[in-house]
Each structure stands twice: as C-alpha cells, then as structure tokens.
PDB file as gemmi writes it, atoms N, CA and C in Angstrom:
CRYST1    1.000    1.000    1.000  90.00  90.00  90.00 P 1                      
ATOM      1  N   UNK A   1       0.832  -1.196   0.000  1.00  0.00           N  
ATOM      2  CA  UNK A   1       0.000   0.000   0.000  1.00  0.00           C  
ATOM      3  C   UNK A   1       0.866   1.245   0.000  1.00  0.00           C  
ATOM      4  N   UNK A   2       0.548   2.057  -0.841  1.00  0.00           N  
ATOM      5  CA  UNK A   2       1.302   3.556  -0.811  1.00  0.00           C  
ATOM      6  C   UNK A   2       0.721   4.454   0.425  1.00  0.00           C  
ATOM      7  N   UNK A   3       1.767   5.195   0.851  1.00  0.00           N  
ATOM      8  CA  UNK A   3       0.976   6.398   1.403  1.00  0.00           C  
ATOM      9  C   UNK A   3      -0.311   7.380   1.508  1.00  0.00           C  
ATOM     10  N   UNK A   4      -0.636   7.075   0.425  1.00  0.00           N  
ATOM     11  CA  UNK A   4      -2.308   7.646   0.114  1.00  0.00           C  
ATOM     12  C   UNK A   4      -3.315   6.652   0.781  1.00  0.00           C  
ATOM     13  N   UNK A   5      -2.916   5.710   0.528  1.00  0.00           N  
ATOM     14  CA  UNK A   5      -4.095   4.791   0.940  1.00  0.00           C  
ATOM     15  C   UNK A   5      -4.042   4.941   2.393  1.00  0.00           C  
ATOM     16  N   UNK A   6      -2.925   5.149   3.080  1.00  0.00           N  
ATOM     17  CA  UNK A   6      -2.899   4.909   4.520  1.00  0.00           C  
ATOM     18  C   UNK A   6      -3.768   6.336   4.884  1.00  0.00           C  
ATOM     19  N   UNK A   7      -4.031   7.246   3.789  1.00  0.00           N  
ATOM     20  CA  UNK A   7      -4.596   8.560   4.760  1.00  0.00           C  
ATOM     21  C   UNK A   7      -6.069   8.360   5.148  1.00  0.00           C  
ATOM     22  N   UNK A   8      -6.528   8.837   5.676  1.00  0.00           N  
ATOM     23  CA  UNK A   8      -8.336   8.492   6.363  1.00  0.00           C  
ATOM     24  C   UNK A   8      -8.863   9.819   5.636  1.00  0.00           C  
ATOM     25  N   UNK A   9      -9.527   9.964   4.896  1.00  0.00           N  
ATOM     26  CA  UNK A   9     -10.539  11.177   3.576  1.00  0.00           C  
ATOM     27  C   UNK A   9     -11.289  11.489   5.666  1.00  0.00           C  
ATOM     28  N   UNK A  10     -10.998  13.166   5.729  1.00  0.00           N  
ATOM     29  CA  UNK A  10     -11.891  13.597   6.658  1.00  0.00           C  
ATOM     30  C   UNK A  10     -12.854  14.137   6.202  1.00  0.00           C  
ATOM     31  N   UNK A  11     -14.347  14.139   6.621  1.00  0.00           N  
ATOM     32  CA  UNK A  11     -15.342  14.856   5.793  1.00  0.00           C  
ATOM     33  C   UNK A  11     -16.039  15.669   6.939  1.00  0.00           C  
ATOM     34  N   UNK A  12     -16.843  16.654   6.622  1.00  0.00           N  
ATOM     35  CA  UNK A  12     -17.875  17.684   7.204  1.00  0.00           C  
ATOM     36  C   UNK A  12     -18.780  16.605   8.128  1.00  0.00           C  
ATOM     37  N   UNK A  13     -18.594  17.045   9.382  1.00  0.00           N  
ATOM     38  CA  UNK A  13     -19.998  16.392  10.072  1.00  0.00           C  
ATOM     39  C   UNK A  13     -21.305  16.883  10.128  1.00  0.00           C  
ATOM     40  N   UNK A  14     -21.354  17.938   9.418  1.00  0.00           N  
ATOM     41  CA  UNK A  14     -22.847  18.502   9.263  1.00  0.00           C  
ATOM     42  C   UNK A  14     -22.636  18.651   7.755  1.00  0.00           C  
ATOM     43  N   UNK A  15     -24.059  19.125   7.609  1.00  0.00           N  
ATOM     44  CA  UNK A  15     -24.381  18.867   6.127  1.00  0.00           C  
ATOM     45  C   UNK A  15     -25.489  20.360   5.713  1.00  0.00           C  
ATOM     46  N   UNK A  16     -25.120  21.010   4.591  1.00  0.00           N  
ATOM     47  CA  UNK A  16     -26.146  22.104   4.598  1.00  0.00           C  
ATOM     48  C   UNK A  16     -27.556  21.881   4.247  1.00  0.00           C  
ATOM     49  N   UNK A  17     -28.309  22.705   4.949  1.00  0.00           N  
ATOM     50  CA  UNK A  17     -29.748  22.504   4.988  1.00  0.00           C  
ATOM     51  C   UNK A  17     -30.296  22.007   6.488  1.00  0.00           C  
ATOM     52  N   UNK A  18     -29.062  21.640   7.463  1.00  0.00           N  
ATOM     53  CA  UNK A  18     -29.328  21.188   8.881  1.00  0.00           C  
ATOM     54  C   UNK A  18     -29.412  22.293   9.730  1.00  0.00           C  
ATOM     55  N   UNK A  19     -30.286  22.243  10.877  1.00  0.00           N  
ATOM     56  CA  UNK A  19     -30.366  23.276  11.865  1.00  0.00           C  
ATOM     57  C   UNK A  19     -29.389  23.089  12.580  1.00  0.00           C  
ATOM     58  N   UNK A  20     -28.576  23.748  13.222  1.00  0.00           N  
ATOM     59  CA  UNK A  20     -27.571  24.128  14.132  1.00  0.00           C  
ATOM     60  C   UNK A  20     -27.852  24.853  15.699  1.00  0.00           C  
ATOM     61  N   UNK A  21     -27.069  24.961  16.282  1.00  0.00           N  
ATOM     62  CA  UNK A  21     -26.833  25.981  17.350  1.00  0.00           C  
ATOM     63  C   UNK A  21     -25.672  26.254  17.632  1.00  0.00           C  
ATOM     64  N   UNK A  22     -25.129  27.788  18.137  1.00  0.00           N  
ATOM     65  CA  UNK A  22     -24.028  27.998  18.459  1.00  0.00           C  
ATOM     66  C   UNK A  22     -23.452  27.508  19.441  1.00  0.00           C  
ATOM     67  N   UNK A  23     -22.394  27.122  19.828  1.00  0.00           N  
ATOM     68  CA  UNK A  23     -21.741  27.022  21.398  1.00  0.00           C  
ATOM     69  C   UNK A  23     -20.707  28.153  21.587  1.00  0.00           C  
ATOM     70  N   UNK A  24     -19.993  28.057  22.254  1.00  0.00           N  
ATOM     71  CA  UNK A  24     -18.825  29.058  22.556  1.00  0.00           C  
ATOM     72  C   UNK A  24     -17.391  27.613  22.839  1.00  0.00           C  
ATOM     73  N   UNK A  25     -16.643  28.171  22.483  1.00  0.00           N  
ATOM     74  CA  UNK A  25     -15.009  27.050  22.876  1.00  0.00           C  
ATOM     75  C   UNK A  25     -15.275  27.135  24.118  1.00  0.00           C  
ATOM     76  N   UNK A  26     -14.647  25.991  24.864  1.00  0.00           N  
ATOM     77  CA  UNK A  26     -14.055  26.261  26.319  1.00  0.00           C  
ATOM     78  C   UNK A  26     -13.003  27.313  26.532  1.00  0.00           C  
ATOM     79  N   UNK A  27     -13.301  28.051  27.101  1.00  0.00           N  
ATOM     80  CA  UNK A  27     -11.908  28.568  28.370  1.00  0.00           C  
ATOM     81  C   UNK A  27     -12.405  30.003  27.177  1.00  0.00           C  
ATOM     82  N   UNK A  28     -13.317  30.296  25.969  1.00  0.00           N  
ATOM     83  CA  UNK A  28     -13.055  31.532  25.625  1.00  0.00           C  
ATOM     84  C   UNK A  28     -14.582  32.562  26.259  1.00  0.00           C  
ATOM     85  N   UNK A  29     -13.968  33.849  27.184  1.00  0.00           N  
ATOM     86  CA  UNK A  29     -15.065  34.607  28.269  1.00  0.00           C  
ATOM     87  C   UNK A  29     -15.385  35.336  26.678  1.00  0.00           C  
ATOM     88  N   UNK A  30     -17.082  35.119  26.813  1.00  0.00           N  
ATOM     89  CA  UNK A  30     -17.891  36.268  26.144  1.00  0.00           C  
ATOM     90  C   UNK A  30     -18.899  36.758  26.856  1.00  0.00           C  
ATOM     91  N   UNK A  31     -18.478  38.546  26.727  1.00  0.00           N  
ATOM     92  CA  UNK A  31     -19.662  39.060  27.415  1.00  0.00           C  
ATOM     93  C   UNK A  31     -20.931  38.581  26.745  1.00  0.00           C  
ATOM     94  N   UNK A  32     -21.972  38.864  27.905  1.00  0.00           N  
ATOM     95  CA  UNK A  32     -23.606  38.668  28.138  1.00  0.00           C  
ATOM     96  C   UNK A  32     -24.041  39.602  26.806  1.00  0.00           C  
ATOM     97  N   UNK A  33     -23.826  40.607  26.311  1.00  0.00           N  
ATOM     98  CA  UNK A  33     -24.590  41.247  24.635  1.00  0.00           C  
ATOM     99  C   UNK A  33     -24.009  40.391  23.972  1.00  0.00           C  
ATOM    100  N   UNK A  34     -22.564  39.775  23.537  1.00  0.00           N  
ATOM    101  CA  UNK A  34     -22.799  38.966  22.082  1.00  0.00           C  
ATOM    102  C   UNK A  34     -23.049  37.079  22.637  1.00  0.00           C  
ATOM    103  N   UNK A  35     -22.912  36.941  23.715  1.00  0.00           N  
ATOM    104  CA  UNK A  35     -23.541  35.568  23.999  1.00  0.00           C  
ATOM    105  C   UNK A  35     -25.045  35.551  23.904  1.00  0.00           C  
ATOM    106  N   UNK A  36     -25.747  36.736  24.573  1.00  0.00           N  
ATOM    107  CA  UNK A  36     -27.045  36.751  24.009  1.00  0.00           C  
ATOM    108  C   UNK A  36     -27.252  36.794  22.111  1.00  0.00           C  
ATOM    109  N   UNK A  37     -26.153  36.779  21.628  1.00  0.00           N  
ATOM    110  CA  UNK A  37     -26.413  37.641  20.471  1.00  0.00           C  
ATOM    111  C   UNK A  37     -26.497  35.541  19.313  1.00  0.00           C  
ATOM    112  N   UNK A  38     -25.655  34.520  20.492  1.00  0.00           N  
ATOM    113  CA  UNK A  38     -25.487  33.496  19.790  1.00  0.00           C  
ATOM    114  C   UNK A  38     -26.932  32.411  19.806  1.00  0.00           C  
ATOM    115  N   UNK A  39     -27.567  33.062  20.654  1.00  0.00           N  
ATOM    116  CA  UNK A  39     -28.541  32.047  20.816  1.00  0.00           C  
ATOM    117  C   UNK A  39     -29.723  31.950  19.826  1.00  0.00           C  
ATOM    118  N   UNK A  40     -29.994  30.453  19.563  1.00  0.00           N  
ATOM    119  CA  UNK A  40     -30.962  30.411  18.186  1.00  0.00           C  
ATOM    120  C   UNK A  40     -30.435  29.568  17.304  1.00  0.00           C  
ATOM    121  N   UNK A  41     -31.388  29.812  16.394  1.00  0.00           N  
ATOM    122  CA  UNK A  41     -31.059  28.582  15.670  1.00  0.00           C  
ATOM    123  C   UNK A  41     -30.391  28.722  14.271  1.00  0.00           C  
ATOM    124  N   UNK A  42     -29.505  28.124  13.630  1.00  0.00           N  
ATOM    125  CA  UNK A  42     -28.570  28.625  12.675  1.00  0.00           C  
ATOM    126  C   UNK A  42     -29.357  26.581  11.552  1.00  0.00           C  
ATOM    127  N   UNK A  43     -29.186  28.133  10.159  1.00  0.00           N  
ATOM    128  CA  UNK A  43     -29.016  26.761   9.253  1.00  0.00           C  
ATOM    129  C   UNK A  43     -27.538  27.019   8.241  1.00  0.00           C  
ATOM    130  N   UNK A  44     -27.365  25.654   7.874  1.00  0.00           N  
ATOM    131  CA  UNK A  44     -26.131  25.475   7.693  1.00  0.00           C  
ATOM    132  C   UNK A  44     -26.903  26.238   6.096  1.00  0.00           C  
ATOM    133  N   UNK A  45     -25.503  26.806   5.269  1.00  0.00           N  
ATOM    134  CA  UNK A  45     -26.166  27.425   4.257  1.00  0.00           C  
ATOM    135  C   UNK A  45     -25.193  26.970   3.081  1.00  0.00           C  
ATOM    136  N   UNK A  46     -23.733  26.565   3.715  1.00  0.00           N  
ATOM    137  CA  UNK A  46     -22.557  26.242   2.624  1.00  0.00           C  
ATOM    138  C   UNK A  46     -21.234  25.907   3.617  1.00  0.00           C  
ATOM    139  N   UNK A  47     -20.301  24.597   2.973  1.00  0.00           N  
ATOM    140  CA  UNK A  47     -19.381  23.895   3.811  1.00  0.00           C  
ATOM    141  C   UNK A  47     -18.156  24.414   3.235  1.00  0.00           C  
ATOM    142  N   UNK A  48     -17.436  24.903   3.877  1.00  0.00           N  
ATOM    143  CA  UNK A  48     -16.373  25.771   3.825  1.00  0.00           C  
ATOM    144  C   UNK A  48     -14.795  24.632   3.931  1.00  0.00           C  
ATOM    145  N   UNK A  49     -13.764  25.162   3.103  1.00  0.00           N  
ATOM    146  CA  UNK A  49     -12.887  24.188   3.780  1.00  0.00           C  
ATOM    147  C   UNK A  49     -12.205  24.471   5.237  1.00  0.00           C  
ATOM    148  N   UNK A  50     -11.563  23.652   5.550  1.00  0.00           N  
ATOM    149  CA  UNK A  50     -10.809  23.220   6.733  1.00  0.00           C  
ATOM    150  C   UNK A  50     -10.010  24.593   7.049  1.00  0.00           C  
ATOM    151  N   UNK A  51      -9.936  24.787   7.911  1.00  0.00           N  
ATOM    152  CA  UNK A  51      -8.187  25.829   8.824  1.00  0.00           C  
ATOM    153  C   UNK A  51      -8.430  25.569   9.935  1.00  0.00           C  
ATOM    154  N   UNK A  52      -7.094  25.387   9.892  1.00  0.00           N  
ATOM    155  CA  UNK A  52      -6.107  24.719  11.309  1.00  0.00           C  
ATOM    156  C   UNK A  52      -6.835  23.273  12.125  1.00  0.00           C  
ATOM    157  N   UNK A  53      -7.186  22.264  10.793  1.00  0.00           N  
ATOM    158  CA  UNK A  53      -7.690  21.323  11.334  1.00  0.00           C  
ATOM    159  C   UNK A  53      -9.139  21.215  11.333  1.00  0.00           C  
ATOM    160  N   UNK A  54      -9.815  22.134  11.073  1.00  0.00           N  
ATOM    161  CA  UNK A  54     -11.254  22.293  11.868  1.00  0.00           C  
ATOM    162  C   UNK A  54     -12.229  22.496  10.310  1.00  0.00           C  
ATOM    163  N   UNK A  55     -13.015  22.029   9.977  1.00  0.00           N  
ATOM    164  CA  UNK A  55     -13.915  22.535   9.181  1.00  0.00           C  
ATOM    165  C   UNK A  55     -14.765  23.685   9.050  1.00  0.00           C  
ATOM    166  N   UNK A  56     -15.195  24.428   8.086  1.00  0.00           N  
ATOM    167  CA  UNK A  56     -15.645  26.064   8.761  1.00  0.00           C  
ATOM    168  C   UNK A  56     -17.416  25.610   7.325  1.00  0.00           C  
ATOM    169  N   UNK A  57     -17.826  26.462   8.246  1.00  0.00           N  
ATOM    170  CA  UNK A  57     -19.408  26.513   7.743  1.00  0.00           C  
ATOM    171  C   UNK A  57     -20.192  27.873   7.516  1.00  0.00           C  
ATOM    172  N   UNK A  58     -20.388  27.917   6.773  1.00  0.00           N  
ATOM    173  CA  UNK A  58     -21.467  29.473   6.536  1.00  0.00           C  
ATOM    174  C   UNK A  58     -22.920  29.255   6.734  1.00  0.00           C  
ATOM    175  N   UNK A  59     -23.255  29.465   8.292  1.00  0.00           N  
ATOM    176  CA  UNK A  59     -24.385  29.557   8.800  1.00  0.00           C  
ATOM    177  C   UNK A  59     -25.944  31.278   8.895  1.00  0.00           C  
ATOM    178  N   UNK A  60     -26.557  30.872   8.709  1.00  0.00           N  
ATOM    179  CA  UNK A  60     -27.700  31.983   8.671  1.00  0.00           C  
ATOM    180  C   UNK A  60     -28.668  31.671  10.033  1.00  0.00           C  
ATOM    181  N   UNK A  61     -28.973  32.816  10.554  1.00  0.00           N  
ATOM    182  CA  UNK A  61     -29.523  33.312  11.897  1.00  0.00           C  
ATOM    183  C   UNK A  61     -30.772  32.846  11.167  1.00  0.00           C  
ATOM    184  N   UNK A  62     -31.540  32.718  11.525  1.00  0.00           N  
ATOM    185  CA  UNK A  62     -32.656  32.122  11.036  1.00  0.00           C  
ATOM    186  C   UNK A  62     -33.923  32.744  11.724  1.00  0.00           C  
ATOM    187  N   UNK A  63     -33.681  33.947  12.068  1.00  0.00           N  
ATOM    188  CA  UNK A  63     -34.554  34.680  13.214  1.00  0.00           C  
ATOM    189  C   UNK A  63     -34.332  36.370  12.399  1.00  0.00           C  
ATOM    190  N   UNK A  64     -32.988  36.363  12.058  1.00  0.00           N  
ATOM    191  CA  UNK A  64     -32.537  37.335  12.046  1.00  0.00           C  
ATOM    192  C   UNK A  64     -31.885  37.693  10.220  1.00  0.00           C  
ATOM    193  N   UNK A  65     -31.843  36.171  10.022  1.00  0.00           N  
ATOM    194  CA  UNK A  65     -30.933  36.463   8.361  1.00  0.00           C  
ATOM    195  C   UNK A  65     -29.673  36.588   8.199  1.00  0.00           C  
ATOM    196  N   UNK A  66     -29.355  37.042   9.323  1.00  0.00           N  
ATOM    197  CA  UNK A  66     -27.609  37.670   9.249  1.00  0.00           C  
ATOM    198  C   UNK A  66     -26.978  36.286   9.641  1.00  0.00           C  
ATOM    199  N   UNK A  67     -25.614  36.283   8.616  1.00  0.00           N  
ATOM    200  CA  UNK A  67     -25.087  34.612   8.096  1.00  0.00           C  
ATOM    201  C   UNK A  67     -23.447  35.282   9.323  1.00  0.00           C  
ATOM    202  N   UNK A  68     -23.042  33.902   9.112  1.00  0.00           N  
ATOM    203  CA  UNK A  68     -21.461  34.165   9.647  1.00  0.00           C  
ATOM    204  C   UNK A  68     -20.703  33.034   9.695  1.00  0.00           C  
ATOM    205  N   UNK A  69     -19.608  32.726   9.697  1.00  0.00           N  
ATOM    206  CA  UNK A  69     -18.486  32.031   8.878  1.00  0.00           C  
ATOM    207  C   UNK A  69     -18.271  30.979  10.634  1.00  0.00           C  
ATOM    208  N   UNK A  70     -18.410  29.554  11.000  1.00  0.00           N  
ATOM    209  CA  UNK A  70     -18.360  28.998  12.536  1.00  0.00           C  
ATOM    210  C   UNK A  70     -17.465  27.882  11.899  1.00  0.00           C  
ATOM    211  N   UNK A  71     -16.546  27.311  13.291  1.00  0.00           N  
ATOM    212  CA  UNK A  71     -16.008  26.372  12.685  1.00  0.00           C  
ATOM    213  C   UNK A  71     -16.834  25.133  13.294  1.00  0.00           C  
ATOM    214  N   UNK A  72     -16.823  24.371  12.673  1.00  0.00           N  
ATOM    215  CA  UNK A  72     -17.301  22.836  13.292  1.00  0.00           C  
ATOM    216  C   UNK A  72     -17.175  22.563  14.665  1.00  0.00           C  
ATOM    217  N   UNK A  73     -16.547  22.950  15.703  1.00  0.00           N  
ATOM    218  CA  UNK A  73     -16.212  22.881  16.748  1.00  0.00           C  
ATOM    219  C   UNK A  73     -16.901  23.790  17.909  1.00  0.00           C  
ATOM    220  N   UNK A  74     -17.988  24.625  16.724  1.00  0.00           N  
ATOM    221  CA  UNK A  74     -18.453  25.753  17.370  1.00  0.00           C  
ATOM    222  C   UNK A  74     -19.753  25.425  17.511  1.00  0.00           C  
ATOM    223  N   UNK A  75     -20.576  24.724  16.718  1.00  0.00           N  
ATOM    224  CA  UNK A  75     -21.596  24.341  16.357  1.00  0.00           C  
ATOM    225  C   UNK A  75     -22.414  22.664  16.912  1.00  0.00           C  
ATOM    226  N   UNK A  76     -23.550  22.364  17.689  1.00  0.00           N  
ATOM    227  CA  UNK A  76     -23.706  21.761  17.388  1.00  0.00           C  
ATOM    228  C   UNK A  76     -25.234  21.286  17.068  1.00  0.00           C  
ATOM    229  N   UNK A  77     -25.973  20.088  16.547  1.00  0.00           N  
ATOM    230  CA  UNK A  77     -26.938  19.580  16.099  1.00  0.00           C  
ATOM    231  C   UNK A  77     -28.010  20.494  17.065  1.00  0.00           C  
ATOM    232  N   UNK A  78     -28.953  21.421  16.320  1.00  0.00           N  
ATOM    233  CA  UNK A  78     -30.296  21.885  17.444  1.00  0.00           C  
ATOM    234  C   UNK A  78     -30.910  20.585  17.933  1.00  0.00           C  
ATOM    235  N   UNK A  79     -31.113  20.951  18.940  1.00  0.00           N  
ATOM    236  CA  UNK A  79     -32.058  19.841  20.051  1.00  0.00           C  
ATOM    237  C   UNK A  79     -31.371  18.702  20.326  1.00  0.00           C  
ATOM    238  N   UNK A  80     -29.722  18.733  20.157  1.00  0.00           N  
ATOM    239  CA  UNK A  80     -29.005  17.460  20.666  1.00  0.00           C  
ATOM    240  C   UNK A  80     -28.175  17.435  21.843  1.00  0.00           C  
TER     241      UNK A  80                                                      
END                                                                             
C-alpha cells in the first residue's frame, strides 16, 4: 500500500440545509450582549474548507438572516 491509501478522507460532520446551534469554545469569556447575540437557531447554508484542522461553515440566523463564517467545533446539532 502507498501512502495515500494509509490517509483516512476527513469529511464535514454537518451537512447544509441542517439546523444548528451555536456554542462558545471552552476557556473563551464572552460578554452577556454577544452571547445573548449566539442564541438560536442557525441553518447550515454552505461547507467551507478546513483551517487549522477544523472545518468552517457558513451559517444563517434564522430569526434574524444575518449569516457568519463557525467552525465545526463551534456548532452543534439543534435539540441534541
């Protein structure tokens, strides 16, 4: 087997057209106006590639319209 074969294909764990919710990272403090500002429900709108490991997603406020660029790590399944 060559080197290629040994690599594992990483793919997007969400998929666009899925509802979302924001989280926040551990250990990062956000004031109370833009933590209020994360809550709700986000649909995935387009799958972005990878930086620094992480997959990035272009999500829409779905309350509000206004979209913004989350990485996979930020996000997870509404109601899970």
């Amino acid at each position: 087997m060559d080197a290629m074969s040994h690599r594992i294909a990483r793919q997007h764990k969400f998929a666009v057209g899925q509802s979302v919710t924001l989280m926040r990272r551990a250990g990062e403090p956000q004031p109370k106006d833009i933590e209020k500002d994360f809550l709700g429900a986000y649909q995935i709108t387009r799958l972005l590639p990878e930086q620094d490991w992480n997959f990035q997603y272009r999500v829409k406020d779905t309350a509000s319209g206004r979209e913004r660029v989350v990485a996979e790590d930020q996000i997870a399944l509404l109601g899970s």
